[in-house]
CHARMM internal coordinates of N, CA and C (Angstrom, degrees):
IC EDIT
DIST 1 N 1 CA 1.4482
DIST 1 CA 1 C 1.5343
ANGL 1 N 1 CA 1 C 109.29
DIST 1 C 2 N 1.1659
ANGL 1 CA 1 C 2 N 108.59
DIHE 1 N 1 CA 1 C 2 N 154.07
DIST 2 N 2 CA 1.8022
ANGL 1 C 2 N 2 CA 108.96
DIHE 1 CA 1 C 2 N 2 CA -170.31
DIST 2 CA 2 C 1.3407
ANGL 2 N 2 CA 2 C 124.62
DIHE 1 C 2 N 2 CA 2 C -104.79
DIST 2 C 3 N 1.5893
ANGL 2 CA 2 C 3 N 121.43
DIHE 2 N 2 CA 2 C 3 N 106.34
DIST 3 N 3 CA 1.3488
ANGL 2 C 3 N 3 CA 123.30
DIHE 2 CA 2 C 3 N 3 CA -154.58
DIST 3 CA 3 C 0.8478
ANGL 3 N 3 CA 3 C 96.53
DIHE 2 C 3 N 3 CA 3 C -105.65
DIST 3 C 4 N 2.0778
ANGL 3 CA 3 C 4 N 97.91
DIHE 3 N 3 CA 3 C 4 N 140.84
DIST 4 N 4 CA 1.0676
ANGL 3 C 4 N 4 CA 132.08
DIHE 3 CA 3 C 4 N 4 CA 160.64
DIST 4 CA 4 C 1.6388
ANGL 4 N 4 CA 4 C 138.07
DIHE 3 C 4 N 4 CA 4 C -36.85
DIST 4 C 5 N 1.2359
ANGL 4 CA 4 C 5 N 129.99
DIHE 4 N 4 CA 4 C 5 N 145.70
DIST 5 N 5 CA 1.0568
ANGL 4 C 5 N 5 CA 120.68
DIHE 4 CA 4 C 5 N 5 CA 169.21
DIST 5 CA 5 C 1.7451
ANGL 5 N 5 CA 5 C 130.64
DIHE 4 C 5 N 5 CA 5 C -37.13
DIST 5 C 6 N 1.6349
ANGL 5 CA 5 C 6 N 101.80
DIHE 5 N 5 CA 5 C 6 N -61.96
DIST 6 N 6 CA 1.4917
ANGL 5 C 6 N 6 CA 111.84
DIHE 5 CA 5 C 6 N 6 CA 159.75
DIST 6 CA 6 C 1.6152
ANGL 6 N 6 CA 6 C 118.96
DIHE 5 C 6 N 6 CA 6 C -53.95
DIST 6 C 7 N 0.8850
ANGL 6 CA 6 C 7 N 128.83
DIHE 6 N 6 CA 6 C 7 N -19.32
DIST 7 N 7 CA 1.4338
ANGL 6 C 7 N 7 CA 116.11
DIHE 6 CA 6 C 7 N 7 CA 157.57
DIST 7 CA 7 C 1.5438
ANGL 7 N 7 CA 7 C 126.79
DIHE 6 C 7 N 7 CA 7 C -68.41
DIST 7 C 8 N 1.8040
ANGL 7 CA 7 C 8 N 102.81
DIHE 7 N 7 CA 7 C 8 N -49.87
DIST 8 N 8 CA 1.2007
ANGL 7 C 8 N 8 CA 114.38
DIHE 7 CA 7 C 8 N 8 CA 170.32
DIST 8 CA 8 C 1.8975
ANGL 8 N 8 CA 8 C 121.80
DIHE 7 C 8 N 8 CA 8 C -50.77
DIST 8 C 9 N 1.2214
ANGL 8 CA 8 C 9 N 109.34
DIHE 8 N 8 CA 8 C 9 N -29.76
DIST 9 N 9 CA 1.3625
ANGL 8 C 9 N 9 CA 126.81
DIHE 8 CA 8 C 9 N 9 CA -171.17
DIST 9 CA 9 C 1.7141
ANGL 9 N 9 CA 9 C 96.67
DIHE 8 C 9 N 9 CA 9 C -91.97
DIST 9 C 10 N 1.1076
ANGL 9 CA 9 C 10 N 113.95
DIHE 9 N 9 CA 9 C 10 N -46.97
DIST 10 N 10 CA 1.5301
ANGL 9 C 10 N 10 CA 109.90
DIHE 9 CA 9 C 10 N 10 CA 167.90
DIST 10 CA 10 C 1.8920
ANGL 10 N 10 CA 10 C 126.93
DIHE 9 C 10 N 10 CA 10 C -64.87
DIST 10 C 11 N 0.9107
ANGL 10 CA 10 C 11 N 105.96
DIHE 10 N 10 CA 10 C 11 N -13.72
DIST 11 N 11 CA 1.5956
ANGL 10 C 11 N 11 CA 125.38
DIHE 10 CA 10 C 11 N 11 CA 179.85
DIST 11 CA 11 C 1.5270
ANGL 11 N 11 CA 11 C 93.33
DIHE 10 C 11 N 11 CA 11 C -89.04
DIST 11 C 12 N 1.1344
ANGL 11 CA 11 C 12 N 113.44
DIHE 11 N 11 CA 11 C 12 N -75.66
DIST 12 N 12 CA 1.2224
ANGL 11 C 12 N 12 CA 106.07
DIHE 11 CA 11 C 12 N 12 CA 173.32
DIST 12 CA 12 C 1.5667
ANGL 12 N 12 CA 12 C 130.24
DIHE 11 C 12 N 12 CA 12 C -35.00
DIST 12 C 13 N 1.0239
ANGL 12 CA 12 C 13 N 113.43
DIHE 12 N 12 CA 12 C 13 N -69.57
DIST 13 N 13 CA 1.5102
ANGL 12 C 13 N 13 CA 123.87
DIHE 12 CA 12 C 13 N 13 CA 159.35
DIST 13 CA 13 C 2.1695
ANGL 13 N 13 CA 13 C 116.22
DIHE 12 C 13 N 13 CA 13 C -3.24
DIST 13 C 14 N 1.4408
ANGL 13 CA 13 C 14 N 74.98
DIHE 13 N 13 CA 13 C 14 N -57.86
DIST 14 N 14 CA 1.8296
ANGL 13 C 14 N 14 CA 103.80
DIHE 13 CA 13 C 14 N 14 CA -169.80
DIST 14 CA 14 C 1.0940
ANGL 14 N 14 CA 14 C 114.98
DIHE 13 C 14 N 14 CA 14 C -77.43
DIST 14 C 15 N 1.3376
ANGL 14 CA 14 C 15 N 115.98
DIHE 14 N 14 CA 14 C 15 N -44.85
DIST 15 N 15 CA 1.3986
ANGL 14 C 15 N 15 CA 116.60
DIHE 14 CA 14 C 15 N 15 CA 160.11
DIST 15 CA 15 C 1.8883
ANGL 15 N 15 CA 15 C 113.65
DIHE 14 C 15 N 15 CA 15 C -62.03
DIST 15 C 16 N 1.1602
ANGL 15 CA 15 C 16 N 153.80
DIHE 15 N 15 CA 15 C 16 N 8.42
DIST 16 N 16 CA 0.8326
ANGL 15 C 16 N 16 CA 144.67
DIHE 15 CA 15 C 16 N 16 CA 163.95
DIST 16 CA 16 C 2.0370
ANGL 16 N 16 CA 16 C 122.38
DIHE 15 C 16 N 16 CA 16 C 102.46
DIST 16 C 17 N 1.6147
ANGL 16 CA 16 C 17 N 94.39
DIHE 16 N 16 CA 16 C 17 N 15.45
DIST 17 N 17 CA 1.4614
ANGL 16 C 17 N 17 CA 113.85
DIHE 16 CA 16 C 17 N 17 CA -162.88
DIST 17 CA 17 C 1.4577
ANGL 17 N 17 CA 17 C 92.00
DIHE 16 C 17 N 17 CA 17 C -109.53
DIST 17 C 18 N 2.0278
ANGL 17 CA 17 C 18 N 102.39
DIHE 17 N 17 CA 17 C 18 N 124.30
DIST 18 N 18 CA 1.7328
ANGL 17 C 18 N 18 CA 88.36
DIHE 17 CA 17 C 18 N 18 CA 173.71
DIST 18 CA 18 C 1.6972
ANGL 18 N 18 CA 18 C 103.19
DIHE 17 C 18 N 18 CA 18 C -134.87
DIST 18 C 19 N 1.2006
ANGL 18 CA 18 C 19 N 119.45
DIHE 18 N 18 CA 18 C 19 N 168.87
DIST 19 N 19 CA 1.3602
ANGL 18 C 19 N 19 CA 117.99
DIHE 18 CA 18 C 19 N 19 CA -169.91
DIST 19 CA 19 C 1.7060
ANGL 19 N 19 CA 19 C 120.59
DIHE 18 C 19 N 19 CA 19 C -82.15
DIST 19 C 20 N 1.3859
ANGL 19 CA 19 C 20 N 116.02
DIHE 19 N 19 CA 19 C 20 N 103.22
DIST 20 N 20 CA 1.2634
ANGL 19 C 20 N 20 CA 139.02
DIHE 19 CA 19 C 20 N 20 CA 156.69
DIST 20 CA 20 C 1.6751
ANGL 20 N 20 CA 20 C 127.74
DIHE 19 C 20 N 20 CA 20 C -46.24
DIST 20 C 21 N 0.7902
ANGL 20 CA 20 C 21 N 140.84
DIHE 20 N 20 CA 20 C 21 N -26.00
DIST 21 N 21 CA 1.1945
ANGL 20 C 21 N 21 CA 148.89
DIHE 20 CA 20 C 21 N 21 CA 156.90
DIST 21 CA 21 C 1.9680
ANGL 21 N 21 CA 21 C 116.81
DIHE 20 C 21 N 21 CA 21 C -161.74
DIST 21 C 22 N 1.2041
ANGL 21 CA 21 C 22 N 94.56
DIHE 21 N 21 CA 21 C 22 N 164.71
DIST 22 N 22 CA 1.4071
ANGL 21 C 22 N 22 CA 101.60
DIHE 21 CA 21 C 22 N 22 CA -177.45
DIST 22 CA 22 C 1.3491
ANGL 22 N 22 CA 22 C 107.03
DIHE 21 C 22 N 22 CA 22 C -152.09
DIST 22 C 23 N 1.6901
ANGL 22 CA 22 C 23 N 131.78
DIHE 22 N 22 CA 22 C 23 N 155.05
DIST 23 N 23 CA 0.5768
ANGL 22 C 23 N 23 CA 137.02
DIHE 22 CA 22 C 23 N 23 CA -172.14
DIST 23 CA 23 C 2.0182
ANGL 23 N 23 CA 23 C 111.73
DIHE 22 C 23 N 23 CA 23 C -173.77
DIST 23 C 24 N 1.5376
ANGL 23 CA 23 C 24 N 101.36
DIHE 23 N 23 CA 23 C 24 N 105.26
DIST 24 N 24 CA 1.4151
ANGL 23 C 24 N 24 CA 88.07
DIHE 23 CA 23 C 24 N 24 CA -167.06
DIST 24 CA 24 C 1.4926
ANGL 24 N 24 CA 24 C 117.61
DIHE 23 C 24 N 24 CA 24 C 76.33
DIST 24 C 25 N 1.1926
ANGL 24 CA 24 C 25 N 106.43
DIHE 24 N 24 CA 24 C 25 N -160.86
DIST 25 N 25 CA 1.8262
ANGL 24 C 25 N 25 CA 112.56
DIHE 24 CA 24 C 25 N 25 CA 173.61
DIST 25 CA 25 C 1.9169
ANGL 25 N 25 CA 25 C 92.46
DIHE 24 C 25 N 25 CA 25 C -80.19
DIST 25 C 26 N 0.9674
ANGL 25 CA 25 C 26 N 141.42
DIHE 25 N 25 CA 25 C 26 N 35.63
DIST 26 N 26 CA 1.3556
ANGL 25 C 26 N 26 CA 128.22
DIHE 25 CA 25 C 26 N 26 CA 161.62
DIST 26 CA 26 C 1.1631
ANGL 26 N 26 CA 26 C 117.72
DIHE 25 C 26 N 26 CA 26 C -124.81
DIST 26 C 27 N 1.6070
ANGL 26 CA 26 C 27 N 124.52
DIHE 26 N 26 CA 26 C 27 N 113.13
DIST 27 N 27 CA 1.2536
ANGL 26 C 27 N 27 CA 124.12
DIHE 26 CA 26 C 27 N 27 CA 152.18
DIST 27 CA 27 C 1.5617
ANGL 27 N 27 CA 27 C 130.20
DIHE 26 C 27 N 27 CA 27 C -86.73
DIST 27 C 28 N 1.3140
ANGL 27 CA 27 C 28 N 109.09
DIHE 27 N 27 CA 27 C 28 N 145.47
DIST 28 N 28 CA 1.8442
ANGL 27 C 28 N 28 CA 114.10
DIHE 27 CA 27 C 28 N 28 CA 160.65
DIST 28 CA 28 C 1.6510
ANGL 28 N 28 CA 28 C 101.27
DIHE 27 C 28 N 28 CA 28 C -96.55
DIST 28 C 29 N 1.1648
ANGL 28 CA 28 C 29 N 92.71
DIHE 28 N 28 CA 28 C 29 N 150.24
DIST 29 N 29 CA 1.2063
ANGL 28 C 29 N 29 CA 120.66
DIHE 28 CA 28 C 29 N 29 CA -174.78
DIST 29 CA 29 C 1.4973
ANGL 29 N 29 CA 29 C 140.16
DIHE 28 C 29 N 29 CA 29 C -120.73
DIST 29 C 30 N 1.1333
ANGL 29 CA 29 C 30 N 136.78
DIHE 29 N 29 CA 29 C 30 N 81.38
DIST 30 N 30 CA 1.4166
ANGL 29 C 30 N 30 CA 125.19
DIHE 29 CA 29 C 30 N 30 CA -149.54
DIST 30 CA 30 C 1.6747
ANGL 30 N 30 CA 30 C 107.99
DIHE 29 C 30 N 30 CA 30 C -110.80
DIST 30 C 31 N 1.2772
ANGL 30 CA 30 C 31 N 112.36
DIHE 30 N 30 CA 30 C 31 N 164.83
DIST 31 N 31 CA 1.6771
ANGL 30 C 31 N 31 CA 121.58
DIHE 30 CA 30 C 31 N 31 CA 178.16
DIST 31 CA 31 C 1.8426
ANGL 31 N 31 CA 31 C 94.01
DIHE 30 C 31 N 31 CA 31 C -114.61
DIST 31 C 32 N 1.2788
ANGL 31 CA 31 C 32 N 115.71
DIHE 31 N 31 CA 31 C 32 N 154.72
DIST 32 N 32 CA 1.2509
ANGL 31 C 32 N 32 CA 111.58
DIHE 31 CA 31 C 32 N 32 CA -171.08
DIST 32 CA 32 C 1.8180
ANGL 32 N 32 CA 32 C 100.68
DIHE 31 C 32 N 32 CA 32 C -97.67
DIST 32 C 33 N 1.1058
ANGL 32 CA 32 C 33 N 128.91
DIHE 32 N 32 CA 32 C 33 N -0.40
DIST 33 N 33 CA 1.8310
ANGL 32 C 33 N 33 CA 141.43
DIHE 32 CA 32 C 33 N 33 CA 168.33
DIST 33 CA 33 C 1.1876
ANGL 33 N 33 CA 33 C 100.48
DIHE 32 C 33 N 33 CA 33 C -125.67
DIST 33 C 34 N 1.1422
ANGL 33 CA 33 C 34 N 135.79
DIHE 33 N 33 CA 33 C 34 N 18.48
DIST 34 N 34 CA 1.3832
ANGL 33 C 34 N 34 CA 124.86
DIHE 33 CA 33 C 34 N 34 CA 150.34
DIST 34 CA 34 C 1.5132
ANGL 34 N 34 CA 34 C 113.98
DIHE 33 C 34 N 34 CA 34 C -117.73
DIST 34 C 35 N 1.7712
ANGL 34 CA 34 C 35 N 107.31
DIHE 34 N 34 CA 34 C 35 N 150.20
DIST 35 N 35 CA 1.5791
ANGL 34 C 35 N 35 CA 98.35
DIHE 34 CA 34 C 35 N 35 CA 163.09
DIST 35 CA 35 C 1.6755
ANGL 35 N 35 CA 35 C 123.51
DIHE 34 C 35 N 35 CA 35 C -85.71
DIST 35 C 36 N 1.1885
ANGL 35 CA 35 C 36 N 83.17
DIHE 35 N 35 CA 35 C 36 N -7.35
DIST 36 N 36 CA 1.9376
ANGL 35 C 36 N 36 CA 84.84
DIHE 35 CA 35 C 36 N 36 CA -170.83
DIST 36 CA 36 C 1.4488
ANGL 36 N 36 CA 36 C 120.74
DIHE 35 C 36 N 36 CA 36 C -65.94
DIST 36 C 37 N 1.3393
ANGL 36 CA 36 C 37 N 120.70
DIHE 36 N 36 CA 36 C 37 N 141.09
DIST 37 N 37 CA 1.4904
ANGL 36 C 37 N 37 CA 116.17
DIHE 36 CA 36 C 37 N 37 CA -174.74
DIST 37 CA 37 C 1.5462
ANGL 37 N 37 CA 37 C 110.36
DIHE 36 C 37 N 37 CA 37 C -119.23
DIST 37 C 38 N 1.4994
ANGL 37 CA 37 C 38 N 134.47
DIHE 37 N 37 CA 37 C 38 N 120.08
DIST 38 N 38 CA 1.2102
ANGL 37 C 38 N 38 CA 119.10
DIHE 37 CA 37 C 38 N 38 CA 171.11
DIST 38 CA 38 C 1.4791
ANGL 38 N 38 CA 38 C 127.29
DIHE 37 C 38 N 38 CA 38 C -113.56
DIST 38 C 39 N 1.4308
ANGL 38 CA 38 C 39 N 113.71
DIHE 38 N 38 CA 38 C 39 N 154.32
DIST 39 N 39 CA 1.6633
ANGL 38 C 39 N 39 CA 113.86
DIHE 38 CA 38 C 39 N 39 CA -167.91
DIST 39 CA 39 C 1.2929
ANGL 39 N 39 CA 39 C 93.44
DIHE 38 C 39 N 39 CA 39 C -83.74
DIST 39 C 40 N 1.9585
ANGL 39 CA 39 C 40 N 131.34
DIHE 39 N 39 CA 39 C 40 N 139.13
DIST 40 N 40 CA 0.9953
ANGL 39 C 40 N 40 CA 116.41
DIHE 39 CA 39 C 40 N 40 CA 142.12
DIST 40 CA 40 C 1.7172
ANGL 40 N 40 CA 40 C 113.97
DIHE 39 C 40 N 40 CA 40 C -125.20
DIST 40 C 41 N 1.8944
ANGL 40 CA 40 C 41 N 100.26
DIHE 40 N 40 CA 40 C 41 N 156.73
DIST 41 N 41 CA 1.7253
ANGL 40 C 41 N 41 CA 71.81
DIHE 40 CA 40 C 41 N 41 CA -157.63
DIST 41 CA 41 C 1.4143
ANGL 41 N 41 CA 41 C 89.79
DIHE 40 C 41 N 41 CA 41 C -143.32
DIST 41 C 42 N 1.1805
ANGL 41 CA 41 C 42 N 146.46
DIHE 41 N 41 CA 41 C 42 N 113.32
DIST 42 N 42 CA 1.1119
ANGL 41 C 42 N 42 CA 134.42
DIHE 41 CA 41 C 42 N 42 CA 154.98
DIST 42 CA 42 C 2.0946
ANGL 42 N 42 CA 42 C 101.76
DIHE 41 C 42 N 42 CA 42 C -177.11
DIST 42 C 43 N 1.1100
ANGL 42 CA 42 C 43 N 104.32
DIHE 42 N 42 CA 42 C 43 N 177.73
DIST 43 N 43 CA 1.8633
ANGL 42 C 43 N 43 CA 118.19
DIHE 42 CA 42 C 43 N 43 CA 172.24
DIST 43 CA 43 C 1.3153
ANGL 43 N 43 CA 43 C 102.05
DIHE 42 C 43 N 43 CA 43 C -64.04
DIST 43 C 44 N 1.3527
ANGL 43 CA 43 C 44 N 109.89
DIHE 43 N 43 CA 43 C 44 N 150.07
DIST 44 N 44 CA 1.5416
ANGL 43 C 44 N 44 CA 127.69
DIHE 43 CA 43 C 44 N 44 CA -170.05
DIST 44 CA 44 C 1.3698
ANGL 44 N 44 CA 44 C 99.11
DIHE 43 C 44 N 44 CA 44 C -70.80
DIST 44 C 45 N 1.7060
ANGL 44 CA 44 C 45 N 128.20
DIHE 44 N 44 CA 44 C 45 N -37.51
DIST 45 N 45 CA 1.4529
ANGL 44 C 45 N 45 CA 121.85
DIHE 44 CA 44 C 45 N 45 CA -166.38
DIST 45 CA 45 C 1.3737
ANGL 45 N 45 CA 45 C 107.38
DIHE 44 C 45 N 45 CA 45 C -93.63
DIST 45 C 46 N 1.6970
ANGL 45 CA 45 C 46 N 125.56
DIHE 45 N 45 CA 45 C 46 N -4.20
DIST 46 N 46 CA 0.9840
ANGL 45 C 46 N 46 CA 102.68
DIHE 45 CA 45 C 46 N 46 CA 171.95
DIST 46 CA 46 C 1.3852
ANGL 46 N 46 CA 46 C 155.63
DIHE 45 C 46 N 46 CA 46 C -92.09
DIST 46 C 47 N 0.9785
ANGL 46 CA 46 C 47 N 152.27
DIHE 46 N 46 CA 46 C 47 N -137.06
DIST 47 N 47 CA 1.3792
ANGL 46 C 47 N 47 CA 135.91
DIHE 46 CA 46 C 47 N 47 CA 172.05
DIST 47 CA 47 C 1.3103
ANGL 47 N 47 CA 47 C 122.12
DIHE 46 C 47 N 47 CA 47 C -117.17
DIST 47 C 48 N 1.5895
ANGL 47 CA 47 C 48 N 142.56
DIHE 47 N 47 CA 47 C 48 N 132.50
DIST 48 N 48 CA 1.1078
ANGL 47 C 48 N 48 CA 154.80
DIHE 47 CA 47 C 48 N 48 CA -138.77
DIST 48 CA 48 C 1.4436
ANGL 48 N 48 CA 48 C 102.21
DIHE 47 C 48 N 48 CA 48 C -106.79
DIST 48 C 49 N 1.4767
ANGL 48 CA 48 C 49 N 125.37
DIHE 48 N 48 CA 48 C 49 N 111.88
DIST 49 N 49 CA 1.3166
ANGL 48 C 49 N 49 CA 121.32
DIHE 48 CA 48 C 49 N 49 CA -161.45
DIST 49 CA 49 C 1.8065
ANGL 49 N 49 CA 49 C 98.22
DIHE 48 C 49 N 49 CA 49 C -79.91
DIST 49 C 50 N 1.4281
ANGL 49 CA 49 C 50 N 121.23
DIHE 49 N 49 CA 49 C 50 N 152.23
DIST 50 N 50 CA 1.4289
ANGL 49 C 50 N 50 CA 118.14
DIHE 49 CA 49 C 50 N 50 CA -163.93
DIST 50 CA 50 C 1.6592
ANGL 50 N 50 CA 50 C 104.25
DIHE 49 C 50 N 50 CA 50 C -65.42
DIST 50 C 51 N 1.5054
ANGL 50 CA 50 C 51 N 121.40
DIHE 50 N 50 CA 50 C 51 N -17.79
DIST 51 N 51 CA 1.2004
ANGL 50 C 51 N 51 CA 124.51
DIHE 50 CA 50 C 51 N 51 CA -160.35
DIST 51 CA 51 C 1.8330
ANGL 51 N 51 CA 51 C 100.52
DIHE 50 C 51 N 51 CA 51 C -74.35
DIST 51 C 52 N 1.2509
ANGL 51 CA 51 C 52 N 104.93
DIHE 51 N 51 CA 51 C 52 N -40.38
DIST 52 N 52 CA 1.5273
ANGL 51 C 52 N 52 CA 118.05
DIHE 51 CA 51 C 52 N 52 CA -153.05
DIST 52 CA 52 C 1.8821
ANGL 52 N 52 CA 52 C 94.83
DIHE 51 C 52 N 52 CA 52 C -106.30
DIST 52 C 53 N 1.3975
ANGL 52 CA 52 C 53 N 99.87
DIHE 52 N 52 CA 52 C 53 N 5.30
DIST 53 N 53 CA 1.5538
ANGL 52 C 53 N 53 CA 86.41
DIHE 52 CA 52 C 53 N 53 CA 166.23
DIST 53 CA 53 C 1.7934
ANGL 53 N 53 CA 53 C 111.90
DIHE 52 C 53 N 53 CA 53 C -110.37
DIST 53 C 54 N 1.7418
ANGL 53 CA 53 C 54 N 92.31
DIHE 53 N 53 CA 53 C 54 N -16.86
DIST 54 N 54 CA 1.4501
ANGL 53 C 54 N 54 CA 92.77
DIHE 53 CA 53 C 54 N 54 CA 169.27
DIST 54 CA 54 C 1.2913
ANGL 54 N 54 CA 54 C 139.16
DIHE 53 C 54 N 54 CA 54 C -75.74
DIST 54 C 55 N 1.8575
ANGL 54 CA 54 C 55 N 88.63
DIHE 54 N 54 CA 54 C 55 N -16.79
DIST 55 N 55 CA 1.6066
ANGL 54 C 55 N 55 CA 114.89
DIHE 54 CA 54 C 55 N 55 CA 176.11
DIST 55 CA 55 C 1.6581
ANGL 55 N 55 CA 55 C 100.19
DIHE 54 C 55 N 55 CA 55 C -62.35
DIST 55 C 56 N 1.4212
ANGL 55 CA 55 C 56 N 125.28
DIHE 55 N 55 CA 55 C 56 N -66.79
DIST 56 N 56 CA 1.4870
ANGL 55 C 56 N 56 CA 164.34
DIHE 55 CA 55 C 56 N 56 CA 168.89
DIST 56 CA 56 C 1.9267
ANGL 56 N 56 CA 56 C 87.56
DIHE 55 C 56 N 56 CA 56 C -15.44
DIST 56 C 57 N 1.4398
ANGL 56 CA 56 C 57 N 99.67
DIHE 56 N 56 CA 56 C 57 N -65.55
DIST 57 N 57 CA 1.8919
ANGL 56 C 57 N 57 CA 116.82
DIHE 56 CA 56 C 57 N 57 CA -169.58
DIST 57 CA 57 C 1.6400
ANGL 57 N 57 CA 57 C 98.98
DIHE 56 C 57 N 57 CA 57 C -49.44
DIST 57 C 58 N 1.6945
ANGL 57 CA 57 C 58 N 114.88
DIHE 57 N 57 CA 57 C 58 N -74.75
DIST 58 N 58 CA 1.2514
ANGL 57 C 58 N 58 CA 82.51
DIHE 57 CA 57 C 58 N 58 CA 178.08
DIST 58 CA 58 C 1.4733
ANGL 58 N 58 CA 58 C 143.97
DIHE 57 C 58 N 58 CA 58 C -94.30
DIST 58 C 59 N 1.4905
ANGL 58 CA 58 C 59 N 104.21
DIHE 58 N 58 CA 58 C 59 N -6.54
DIST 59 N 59 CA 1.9229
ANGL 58 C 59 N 59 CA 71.22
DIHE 58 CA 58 C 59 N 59 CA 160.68
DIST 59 CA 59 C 1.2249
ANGL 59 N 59 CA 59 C 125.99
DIHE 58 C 59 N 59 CA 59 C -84.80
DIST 59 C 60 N 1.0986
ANGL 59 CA 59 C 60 N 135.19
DIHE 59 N 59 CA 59 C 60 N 13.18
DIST 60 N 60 CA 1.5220
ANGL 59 C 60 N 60 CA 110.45
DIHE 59 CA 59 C 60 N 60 CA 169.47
DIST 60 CA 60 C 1.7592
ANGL 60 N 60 CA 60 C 96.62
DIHE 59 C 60 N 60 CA 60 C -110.47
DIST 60 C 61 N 1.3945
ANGL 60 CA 60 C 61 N 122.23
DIHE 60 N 60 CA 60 C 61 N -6.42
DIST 61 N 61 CA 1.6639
ANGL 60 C 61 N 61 CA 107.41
DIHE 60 CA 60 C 61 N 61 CA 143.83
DIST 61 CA 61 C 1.7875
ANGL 61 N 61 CA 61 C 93.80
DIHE 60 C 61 N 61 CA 61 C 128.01
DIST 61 C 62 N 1.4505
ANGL 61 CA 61 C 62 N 113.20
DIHE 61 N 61 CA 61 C 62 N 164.61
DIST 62 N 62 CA 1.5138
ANGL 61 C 62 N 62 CA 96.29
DIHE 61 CA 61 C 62 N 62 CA -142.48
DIST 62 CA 62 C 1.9257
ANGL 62 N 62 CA 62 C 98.53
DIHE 61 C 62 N 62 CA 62 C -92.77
DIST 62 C 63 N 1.0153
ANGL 62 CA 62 C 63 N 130.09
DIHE 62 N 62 CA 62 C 63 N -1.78
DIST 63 N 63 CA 1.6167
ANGL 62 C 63 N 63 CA 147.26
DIHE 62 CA 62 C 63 N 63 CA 168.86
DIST 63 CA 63 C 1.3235
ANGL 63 N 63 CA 63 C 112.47
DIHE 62 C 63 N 63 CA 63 C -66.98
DIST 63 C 64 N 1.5177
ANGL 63 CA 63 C 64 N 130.09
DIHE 63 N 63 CA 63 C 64 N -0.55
DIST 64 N 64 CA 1.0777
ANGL 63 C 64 N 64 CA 126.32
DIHE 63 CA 63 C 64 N 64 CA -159.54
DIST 64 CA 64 C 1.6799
ANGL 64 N 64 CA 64 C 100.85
DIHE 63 C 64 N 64 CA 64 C -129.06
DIST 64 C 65 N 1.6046
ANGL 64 CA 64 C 65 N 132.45
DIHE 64 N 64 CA 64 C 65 N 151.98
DIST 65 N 65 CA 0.8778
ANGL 64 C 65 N 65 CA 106.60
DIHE 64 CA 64 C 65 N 65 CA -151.39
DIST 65 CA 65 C 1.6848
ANGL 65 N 65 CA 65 C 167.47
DIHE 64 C 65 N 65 CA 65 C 13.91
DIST 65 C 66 N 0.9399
ANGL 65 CA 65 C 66 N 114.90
DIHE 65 N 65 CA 65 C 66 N 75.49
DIST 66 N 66 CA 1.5768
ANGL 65 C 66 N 66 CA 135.88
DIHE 65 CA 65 C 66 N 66 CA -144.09
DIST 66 CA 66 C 1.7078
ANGL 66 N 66 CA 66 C 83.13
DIHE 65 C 66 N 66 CA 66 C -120.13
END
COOR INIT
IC SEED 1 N 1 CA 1 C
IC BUILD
């Protein structure tokens, strides 16, 4: 099934990832033991294209949104 932005941003959340800057509909995103930073960017209701959620899957690691 194809999740929403607000889910994606809520997963994140839980996993320990919080938002570092913003700008517009774009957030950065950081983990505080990780170096990796990810863009997420779109409306809370909308829908997460499969490309940019797979991008999303692995860097922040493959246990995380499922």
């Amino acid at each position: 099934m194809p999740k929403k932005y607000r889910e994606v941003r809520a997963a994140l959340q839980e996993a320990g990832w919080e938002v570092v800057h913003e700008r517009g509909s774009h957030e950065v995103w950081a983990h505080p033991q990780r170096p990796e930073r990810i863009v997420v960017a779109g409306k809370g209701s909308a829908t997460v294209p499969v490309g940019t959620l797979g991008s999303i899957r692995k860097a922040t690691g493959p246990e995380h949104l499922r």
